[in-house]
C-alpha positions as CSV (number, residue, x, y, z in Angstrom):
1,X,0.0,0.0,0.0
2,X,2.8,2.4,0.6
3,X,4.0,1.5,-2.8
4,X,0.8,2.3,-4.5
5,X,0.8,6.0,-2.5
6,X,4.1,6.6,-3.9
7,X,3.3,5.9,-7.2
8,X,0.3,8.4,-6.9
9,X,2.2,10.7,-5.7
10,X,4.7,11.0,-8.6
11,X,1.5,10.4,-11.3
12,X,0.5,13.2,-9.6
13,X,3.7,15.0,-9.8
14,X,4.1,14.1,-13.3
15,X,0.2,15.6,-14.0
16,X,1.1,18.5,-12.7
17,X,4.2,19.2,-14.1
18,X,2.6,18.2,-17.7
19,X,-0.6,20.7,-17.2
20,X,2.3,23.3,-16.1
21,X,4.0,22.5,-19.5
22,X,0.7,22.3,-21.5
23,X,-1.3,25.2,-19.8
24,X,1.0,28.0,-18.1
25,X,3.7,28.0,-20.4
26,X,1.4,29.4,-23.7
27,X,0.0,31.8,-21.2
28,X,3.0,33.1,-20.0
29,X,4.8,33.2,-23.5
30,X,1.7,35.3,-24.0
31,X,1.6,37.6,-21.7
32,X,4.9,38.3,-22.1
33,X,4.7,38.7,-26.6
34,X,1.8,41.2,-25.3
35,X,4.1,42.9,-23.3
36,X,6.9,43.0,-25.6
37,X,4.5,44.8,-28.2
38,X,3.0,47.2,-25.5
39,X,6.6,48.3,-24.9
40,X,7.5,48.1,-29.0
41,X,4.8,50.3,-29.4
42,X,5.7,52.7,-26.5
43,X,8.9,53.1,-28.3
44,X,8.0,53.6,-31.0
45,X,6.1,56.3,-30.0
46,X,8.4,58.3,-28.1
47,X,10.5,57.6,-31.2
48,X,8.1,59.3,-33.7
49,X,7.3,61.8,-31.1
50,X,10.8,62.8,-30.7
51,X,11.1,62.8,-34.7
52,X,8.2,65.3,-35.0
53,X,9.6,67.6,-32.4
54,X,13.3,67.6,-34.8
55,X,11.0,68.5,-37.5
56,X,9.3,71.2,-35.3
57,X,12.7,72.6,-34.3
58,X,13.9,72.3,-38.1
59,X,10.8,74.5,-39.0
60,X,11.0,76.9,-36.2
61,X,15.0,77.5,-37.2
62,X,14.0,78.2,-40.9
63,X,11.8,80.9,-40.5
64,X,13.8,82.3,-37.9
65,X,16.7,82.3,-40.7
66,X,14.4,83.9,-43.2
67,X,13.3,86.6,-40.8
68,X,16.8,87.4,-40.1
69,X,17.4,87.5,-43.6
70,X,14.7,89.7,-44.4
71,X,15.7,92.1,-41.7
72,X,19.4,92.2,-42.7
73,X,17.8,92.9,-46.4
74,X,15.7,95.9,-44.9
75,X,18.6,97.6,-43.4
């Protein structure tokens, strides 16, 4: 009889440690491809966000040029 509840007892390990292999793993390796793309797309973000603002500063340092170029002319 003690044989027999040791032999459960690692068919029971083994169950477990196959629904931990079958089961959590895919979840896990989900959550964590969801994550990867929440934080892709956070960067990529900033990334475009922090383009935009180099074109805002190119823009903004044009017109400054062609206003101090049309001053100088005006002189």
């Amino acid at each position: 009889m003690k044989d027999a509840k040791n032999v459960l007892r690692l068919v029971g390990m083994i169950l477990l440690g196959l629904f931990v292999v079958v089961v959590v793993v895919p979840f896990i390796f989900t959550l964590l491809v969801s994550a990867f793309g929440i934080t892709l797309s956070i960067v990529s973000f900033l990334i475009s966000l922090a383009v935009l603002l180099i074109k805002v500063a190119v823009v903004l340092a044009i017109g400054y040029l062609v206003l101090v170029g049309i001053r100088a002319l005006l002189r």
